[in-house]
C-alpha positions in Angstrom: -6.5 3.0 37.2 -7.9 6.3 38.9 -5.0 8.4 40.7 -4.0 8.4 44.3 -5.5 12.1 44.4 -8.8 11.5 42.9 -9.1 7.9 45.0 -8.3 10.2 48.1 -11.5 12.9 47.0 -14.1 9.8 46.1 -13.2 8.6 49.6 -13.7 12.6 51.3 -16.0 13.8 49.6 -17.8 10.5 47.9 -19.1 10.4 44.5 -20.4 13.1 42.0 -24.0 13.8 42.0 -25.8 15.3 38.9 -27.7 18.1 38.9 -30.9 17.0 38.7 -30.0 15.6 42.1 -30.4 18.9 43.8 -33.5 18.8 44.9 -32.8 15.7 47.1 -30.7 17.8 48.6 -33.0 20.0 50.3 -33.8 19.8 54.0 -36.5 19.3 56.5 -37.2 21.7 59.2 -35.5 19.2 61.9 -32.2 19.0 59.9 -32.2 22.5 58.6 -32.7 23.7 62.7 -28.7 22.2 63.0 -27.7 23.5 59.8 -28.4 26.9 60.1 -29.3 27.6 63.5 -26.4 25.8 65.3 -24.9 29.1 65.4 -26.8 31.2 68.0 -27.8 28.4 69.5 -24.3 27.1 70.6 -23.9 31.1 71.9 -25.4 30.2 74.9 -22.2 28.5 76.1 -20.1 31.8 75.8 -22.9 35.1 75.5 -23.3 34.9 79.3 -19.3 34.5 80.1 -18.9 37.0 78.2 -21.4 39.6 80.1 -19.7 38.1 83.3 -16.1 39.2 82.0 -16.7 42.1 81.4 -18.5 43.0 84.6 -15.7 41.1 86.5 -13.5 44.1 85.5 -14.6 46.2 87.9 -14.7 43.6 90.6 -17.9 41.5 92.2 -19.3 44.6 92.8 -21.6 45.4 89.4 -22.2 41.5 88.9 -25.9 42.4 90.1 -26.5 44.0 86.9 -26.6 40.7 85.0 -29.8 39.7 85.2 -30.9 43.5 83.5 -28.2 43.4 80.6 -29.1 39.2 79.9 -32.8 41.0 79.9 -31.6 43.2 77.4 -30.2 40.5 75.5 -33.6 38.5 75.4 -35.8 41.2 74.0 -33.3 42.3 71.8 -33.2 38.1 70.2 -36.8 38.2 70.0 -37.1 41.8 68.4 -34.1 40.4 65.4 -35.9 36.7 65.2 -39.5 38.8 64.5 -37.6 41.1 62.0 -36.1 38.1 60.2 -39.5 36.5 59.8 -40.7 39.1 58.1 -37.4 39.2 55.6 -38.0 35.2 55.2 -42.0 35.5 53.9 -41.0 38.6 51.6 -37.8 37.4 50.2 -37.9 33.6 49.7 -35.1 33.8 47.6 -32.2 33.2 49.7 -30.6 36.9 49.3 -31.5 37.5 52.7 -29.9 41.0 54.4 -28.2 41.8 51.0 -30.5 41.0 48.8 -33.6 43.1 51.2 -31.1 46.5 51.2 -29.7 46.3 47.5 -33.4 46.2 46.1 -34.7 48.7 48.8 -31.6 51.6 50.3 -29.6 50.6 46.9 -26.2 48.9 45.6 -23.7 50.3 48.0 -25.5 49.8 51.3 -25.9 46.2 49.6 -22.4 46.1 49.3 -22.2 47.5 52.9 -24.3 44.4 54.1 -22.6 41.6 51.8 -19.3 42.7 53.3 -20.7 42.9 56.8 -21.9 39.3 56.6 -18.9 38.1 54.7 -16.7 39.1 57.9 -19.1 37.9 60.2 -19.4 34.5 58.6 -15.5 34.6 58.9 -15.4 35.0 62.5 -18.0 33.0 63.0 -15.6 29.6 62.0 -13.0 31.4 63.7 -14.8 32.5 67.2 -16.6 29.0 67.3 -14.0 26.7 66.6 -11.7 28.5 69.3 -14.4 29.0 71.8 -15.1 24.6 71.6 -10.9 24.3 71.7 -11.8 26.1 74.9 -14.2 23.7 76.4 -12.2 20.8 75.3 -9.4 22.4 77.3 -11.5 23.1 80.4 -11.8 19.1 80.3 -8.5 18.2 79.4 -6.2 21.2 80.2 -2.7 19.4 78.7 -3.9 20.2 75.6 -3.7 24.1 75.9 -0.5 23.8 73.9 -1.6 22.5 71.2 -5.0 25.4 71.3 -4.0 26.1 67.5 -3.2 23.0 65.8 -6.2 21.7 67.4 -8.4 25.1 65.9 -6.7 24.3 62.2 -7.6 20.3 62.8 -11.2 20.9 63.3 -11.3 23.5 60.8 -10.1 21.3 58.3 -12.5 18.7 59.6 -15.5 20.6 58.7 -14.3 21.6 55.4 -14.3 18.3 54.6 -17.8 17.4 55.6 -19.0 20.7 54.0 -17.4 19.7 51.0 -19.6 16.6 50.7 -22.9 18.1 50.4 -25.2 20.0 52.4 -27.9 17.5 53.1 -25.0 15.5 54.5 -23.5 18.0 57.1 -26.6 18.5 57.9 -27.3 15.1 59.4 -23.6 14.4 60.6 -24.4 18.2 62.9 -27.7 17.3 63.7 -27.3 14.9 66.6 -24.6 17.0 68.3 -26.7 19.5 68.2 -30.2 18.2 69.9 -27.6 16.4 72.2 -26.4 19.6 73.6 -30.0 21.4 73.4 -30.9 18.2 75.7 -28.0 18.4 77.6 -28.1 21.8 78.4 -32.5 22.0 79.4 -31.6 19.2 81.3 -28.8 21.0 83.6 -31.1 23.9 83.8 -34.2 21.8 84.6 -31.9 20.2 87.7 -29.9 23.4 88.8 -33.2 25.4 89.5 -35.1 22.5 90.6 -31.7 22.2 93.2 -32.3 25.5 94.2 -36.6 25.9 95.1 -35.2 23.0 96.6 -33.0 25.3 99.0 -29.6 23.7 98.1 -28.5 25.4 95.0 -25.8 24.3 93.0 -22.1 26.2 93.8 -19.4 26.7 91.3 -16.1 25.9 92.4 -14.9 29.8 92.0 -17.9 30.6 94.1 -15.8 31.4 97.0 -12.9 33.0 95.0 -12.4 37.1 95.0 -11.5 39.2 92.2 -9.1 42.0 91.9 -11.0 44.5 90.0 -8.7 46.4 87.1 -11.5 49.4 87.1 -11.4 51.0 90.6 -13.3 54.7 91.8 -15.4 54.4 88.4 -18.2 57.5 88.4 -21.2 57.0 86.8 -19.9 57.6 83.4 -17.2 54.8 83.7 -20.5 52.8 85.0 -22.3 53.1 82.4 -19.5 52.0 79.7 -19.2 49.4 81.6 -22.4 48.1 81.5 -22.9 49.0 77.8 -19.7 47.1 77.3 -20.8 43.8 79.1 -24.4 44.5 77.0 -22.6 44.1 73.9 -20.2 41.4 74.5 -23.3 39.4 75.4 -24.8 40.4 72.2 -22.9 37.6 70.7 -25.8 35.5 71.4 -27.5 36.9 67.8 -24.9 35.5 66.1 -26.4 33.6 62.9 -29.3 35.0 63.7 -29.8 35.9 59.9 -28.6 32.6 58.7 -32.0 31.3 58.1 -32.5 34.2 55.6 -29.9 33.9 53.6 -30.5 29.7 53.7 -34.6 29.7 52.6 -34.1 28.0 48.7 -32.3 25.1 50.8 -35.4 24.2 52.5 -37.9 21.8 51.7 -41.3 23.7 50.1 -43.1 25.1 51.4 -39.8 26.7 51.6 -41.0 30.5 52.9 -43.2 28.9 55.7 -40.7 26.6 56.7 -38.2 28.8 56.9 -40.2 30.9 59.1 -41.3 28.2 61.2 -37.2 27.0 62.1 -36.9 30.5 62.7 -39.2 30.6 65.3 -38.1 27.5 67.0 -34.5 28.8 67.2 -35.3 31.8 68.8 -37.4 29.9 71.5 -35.1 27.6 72.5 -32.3 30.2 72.1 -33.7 32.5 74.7 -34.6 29.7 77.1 -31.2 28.1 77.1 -29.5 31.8 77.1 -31.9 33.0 80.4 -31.8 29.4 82.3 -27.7 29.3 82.0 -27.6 33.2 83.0 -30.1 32.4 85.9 -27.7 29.3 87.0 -24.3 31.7 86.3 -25.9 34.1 89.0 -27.4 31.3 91.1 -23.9 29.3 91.5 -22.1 32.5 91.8 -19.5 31.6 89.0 -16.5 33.6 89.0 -14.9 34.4 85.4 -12.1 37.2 84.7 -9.9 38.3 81.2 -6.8 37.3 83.3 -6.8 34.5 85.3 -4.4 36.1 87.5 -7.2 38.5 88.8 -8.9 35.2 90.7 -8.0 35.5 94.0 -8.0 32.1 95.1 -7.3 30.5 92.1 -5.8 26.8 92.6 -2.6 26.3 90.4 -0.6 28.5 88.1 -2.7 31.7 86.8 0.0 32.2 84.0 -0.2 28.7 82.3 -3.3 27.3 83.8 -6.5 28.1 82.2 -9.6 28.7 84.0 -13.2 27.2 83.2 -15.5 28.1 81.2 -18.7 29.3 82.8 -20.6 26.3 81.1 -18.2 23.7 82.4 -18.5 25.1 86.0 -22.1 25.3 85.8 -22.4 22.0 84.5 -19.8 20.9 87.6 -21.6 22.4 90.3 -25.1 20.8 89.2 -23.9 17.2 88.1 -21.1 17.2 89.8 -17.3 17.6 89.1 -16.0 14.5 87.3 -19.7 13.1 86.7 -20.4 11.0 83.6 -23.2 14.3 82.9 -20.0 17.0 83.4 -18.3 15.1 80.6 -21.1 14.9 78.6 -21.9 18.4 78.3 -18.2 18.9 78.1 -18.1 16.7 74.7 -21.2 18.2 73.7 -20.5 21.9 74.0 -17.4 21.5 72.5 -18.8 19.4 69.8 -22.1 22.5 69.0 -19.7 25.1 69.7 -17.4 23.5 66.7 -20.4 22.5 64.5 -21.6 26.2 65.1 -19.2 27.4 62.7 -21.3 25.2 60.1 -23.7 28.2 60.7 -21.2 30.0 58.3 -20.4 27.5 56.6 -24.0 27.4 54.6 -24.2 31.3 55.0 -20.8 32.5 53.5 -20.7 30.0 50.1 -24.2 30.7 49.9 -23.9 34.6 49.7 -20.6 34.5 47.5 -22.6 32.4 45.2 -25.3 35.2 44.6 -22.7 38.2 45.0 -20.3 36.3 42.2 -23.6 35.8 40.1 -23.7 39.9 40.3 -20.3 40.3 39.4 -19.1 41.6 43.0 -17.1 38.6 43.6 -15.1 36.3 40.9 -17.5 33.6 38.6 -15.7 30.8 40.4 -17.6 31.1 43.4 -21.2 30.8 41.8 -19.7 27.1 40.8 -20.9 24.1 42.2 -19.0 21.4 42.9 -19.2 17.6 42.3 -21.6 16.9 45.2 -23.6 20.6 44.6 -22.1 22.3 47.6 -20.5 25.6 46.5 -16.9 24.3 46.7 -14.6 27.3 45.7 -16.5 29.6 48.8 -16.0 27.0 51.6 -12.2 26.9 50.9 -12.1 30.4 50.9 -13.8 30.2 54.0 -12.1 27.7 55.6 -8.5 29.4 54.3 -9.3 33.2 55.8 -10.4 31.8 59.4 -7.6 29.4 59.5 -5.6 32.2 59.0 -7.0 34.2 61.5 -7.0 31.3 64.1 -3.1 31.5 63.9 -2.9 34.9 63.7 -4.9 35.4 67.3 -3.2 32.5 68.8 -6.5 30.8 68.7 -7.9 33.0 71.5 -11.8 33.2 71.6 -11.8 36.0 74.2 -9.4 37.6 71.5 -11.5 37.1 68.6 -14.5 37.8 70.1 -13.5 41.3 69.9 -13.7 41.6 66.0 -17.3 40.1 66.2 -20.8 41.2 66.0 -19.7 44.5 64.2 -20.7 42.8 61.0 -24.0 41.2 62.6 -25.7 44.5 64.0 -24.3 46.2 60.6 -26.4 43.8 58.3 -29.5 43.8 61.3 -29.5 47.6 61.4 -29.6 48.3 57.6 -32.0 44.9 56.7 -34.5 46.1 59.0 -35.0 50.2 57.5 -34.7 48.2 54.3 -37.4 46.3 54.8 -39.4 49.2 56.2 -39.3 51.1 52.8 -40.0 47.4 51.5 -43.6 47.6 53.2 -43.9 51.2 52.4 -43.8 50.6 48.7 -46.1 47.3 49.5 -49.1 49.6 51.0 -48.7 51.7 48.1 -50.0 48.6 46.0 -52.7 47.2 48.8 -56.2 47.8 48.6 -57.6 45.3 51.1 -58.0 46.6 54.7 -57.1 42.9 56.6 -53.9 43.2 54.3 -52.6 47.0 54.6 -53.3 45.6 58.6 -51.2 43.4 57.6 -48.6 45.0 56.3 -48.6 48.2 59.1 -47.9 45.4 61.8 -45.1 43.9 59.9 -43.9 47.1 59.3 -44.0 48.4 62.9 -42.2 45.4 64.0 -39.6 46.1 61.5 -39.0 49.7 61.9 -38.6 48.9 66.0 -36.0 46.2 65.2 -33.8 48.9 62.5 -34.5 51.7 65.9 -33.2 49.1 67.9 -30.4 47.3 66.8 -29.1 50.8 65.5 -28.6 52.0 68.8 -27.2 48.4 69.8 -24.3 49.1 66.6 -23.7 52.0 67.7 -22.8 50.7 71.1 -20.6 48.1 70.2 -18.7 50.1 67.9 -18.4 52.7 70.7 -17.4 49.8 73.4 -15.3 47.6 71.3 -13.6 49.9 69.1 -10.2 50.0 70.7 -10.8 46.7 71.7 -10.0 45.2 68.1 -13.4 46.2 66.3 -12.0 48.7 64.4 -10.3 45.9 62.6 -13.4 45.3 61.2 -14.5 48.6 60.9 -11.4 48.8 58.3 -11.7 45.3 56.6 -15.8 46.4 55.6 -15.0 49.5 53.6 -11.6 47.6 52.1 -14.1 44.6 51.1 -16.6 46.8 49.6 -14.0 48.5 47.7 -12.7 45.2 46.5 -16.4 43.6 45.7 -17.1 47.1 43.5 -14.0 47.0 42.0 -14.5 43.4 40.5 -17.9 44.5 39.3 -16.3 47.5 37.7 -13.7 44.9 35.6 -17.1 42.0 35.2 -18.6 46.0 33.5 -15.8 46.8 31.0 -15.1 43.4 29.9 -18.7 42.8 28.9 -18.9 46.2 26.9 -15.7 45.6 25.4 -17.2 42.3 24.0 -20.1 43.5 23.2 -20.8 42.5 19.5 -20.5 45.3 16.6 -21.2 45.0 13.3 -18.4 47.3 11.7 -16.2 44.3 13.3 -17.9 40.9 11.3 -15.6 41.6 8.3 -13.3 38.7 7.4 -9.8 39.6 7.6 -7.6 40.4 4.7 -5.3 37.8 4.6 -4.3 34.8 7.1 -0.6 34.0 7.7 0.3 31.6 9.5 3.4 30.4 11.1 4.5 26.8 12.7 7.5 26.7 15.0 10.2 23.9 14.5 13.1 23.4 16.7 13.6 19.6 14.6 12.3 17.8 11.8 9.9 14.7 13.7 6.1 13.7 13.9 4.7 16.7 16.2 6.5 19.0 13.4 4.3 17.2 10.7 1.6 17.4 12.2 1.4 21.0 13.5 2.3 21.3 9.1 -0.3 19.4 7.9 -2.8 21.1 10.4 -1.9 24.4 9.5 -1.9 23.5 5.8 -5.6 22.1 6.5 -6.8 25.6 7.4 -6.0 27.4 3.9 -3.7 30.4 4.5 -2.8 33.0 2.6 0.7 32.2 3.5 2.2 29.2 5.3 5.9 29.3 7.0 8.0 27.0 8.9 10.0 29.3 11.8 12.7 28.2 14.0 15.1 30.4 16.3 18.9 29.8 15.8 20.2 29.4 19.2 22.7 26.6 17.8 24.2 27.1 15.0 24.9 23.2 14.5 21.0 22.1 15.2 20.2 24.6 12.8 22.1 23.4 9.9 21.0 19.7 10.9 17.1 20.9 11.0 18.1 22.2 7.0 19.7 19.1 6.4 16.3 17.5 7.3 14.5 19.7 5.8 15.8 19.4 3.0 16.0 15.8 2.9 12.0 15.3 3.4 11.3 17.7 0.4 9.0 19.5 3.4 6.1 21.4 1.9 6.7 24.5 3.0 9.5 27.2 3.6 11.7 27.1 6.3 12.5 30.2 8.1 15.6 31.0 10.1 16.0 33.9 12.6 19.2 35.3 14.3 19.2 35.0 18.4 22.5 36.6 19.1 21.5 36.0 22.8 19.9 32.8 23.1 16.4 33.4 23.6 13.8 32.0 21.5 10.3 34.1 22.8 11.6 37.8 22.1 12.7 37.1 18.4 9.6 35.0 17.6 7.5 37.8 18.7 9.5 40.1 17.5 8.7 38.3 13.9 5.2 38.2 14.2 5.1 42.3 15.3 6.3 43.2 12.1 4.5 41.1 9.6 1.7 42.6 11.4 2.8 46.3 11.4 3.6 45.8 7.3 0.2 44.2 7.4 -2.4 45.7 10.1 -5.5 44.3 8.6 -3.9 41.0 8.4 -4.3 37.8 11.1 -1.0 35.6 12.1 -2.0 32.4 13.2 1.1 30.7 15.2 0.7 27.0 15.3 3.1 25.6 18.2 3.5 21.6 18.4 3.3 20.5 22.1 3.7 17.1 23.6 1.2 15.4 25.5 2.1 14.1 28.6 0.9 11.1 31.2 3.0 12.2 34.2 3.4 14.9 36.6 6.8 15.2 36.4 7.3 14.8 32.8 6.1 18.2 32.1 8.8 19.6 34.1 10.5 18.0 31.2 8.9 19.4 28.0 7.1 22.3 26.6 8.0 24.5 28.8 9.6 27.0 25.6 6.1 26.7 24.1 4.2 28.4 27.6 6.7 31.2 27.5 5.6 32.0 23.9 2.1 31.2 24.2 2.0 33.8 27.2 3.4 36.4 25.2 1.7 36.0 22.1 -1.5 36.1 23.4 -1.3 39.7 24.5 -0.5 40.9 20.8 -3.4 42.2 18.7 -4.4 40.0 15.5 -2.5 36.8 17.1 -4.0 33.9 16.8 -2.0 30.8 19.0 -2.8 27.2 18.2 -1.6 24.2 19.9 -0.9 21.0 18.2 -0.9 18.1 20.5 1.1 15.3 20.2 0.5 12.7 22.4 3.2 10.4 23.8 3.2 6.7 24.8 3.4 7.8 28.7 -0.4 8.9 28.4 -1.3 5.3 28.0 -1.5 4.8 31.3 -4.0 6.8 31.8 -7.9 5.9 31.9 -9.6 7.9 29.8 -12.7 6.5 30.4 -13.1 7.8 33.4 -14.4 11.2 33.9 -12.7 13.8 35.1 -14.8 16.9 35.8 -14.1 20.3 35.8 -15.7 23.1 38.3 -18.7 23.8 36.9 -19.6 20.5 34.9 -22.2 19.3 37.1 -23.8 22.3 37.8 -24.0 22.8 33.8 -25.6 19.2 33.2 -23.1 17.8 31.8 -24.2 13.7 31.9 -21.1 12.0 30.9 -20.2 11.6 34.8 -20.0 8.1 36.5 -22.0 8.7 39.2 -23.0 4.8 39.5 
């Protein structure tokens, strides 16, 4: 009968799939657009509140500079979409950003970008799962206690389905996410329709007034400002590069196809991001940081939270209360949650190929029982949780450690790739491909100019602000990542195979450990007399002086094969003397090996090995750190494990991925 625990991971995660399955597990361009893309294009229902927030700080007064920083927003998603088209045909392998710098700038700006990305994937769970709480709030505002438990709840929620499989996320996301794309042309179509019309839609803070925190600015101050609200808005590249690091999981022609969902996110990105910017300004929606700066603000500014610039748009056009407000409620809540899937493809995804370079620990280059890389999206899930209840699952708090890591990985891909399509014209002869290759690389070397002044800017603007967070956890990662490469280094040159090292040893002695004469003792005797050793004896520990004339007794009494040795433990322990023993027969002996057989009992419950064996794990840790030592455990299996099927498989990280065909996967 299976266990309650692997019952309760058949029935979340489903059954095992084999290897050879992986190739039904690659996507089609329409589920891959949800996988991968759901990410900047849920940022439309925050980039523009988050220009407006800023700008609100110095009162209704700059809000007229919008419509120039959303602008700025537009060409700067186009530039990053054109640049990552080009990474996507020259580097169909899936290494996206850090693969295009590590080959082209070198292994520590690759380590730069890997750590960027790592971060960013991080906040990504973290800023989109908060920023849907939010919505869900606007809608139902009695939950805003419960803001955290409801950011760990969805959290775990989408570890779960990740856990299953990507092709399987991929369709459970997909219809959230053309339901909101739908949802949100539709509103846009309407509101601007309302107003050619000459009745254009008001938001219910239309009429409100804010008290502006930055007073007297001079044209310095101004210009912060606006650079400020430029790159909070800049959250709408978010996941731009997703698609990059994603390509192997497409369907082939994978390159092309790639390319092509790239394109279509950046489309219908922009027009979604410019139609609810044009309806923000239209409506005249009011947004602040502190509520408390609305002047006209109906009920308790300390407690009460405001609405999101979505949900007021979307009450103003369809009207407050409509079936349509609640449905792009649920909706925007629902892509702005599944966004975090965005990250949840890119960070396991990126681990896997840093851990396959020794920067990150094996583990994470596993795949799991349904081929999704397991070990990454816990980690995932585990370090944005964490920082979910850390930040008191505040988006506008959060937001402030983002897009570091996104303009970082933009900035340093892009002069990559530029150095890419120099060596490329090196090696062209043909004059339709060096053509070719110069517009590629002009459109590259515009998107590293730009997006380098853009990093620049938000590390200036959001510095202080909690960026520099970030700007510590980069360098600490990188330090970490190189570090483990260092270790991966040494131990493979310290295993490195030398002949002066294949002779045999000069003599084998081995040692069993006895506490009592009974059928694990025998066997751990006869196994070790199986092997042939120079010398063979029996060891036990006197502890108690009356067991250890009984085990003699007994000994004697069953004529046992071999010697019986008895060492003094004037203080009770049993691991120090034992090893004690072994260090000398090896210091009279240095060319010699001790092999230490150590009977064990086998187990078929939990809580019975609470009960047993826990002597031999204290000795077994030791021993294994002395030189010449060889430790062997002799089962011995008691009636208990009967219960247990072992027919059934149970598989081990890795197995799958290995080939391993013994699975059930019926």
């Amino acid at each position: 009968m299976a266990s309650t625990a692997s019952l309760l991971k058949r029935v979340v995660l489903g059954r095992p799939q084999r290897s050879d399955r992986l190739g039904h597990t690659l996507l089609p361009k329409r589920i891959a657009l949800p996988v991968f893309a759901s990410d900047p294009l849920s940022s439309v229902a925050y980039a523009t509140q988050e220009i407006l927030l800023i700008l609100t700080l110095g009162g209704l007064t700059y809000l007229y500079m919008a419509p120039w920083i959303a602008g700025a927003v537009v060409v700067l998603l186009a530039v990053v979409v054109l640049s990552y088209r080009q990474v996507v045909r020259a580097y169909p392998s899936g290494g996206g950003s850090y693969e295009v710098v590590s080959e082209n700038l070198g292994a520590l700006p690759g380590l730069v970008v890997a750590a960027a990305l790592l971060v960013d994937y991080v906040m990504t769970v973290a800023v989109s799962v908060a920023a849907g709480v939010d919505n869900i709030i606007s809608a139902i505002p009695d939950l805003n206690a419960h803001r955290v438990a409801l950011c760990i709840g969805f959290i775990v929620l989408l570890t779960a389905m990740n856990l299953r499989g990507i092709r399987e996320s991929g369709r459970a996301f997909a219809a959230p996410t053309y339901a909101f794309v739908a949802g949100v042309m539709v509103m846009i179509a309407i509101g601007l329709v309302q107003a050619l019309l000459g009745d254009p839609p008001q938001a219910e803070s239309a009429n409100y007034q804010i008290h502006a925190e930055q007073v007297g600015l001079n044209t310095l101050a101004v210009a912060f400002l606006v650079l400020r609200a430029f790159s909070s808005g800049c959250t709408a590249l978010t996941g731009v590069e997703a698609i990059s690091n994603g390509v192997p999981a497409f369907r082939k022609p994978k390159a092309l196809n790639a390319a092509r969902t790239m394109a279509a996110m950046g489309a219908i990105s922009i027009t979604m991001f410019t139609g609810v910017t044009a309806l923000a300004l239209i409506a005249h929606t009011r947004v602040t940081e502190n509520t408390c700066d609305l002047i006209g603000f109906t009920g308790d500014c300390a407690t009460d939270p405001q609405r999101t610039v979505i949900a007021q748009i979307a009450a103003a056009v369809f009207g407050n209360d409509s079936i349509m407000f609640f449905y792009m409620q649920a909706t925007t809540a629902l892509i702005l949650i599944l966004a975090a899937n965005t990250a949840y493809n890119g960070f396991p995804l990126l681990s896997s190929i840093l851990a396959q370079h020794r920067y990150l620990p094996r583990q994470l280059h596993t795949r799991g029982d349904r081929l999704a890389y397991s070990n990454g999206i816990i980690l995932l899930a585990v370090v944005a949780g964490t920082l979910i209840y850390a930040f008191d699952g505040s988006a506008t708090r959060l937001i402030q450690l983002y897009i570091v890591g996104v303009f970082t990985s933009f900035t340093l891909c892009q002069a990559g790739m530029v150095r890419h399509w120099n060596r490329a014209l090196a090696d062209t002869l043909t004059p339709s491909e060096r053509g070719r290759i110069h517009r590629a690389r002009a459109i590259n070397a515009f998107g590293a100019s730009f997006t380098g002044i853009v990093l620049v800017v938000v590390m200036v603007t959001k510095f202080t602000h909690g960026a520099y967070l970030v700007v510590i956890a980069i360098p600490v990662l990188c330090l970490l990542m190189h570090g483990i490469h260092r270790h991966y280094a040494a131990v493979r040159a310290e295993l490195e195979a030398d002949e002066d090292e294949d002779t045999l040893p000069s003599r084998v002695h081995a040692i069993v450990l006895v506490s009592g004469w009974h059928k694990a003792t025998n066997r751990a005797i006869m196994f070790a007399r199986a092997t042939r050793p120079d010398t063979i004896v029996a060891l036990t520990v006197n502890v108690d002086d009356s067991d250890t004339r009984l085990l003699h007794k007994e000994w004697d009494d069953h004529n046992a094969s071999i010697p019986l040795t008895v060492i003094e433990s004037p203080y009770r322990e049993i691991t120090r003397p034992v090893v004690d023993y072994v260090k000398r027969i090896r210091r009279t002996s240095p060319r010699d090996v001790v092999s230490v057989y150590i009977p064990e009992y086998v187990v078929g419950r939990w809580w019975e090995n609470l009960l047993h064996n826990q002597s031999s794990l204290r000795l077994k840790g030791r021993l294994l750190f002395e030189p010449g030592v060889m430790v062997t455990s002799v089962p011995w299996q008691l009636h208990s494990t009967g219960h247990r099927d072992l027919t059934r498989p149970e598989h081990s990280p890795g197995e799958i991925r290995r080939g391993i065909t013994g699975a059930d996967t019926r």
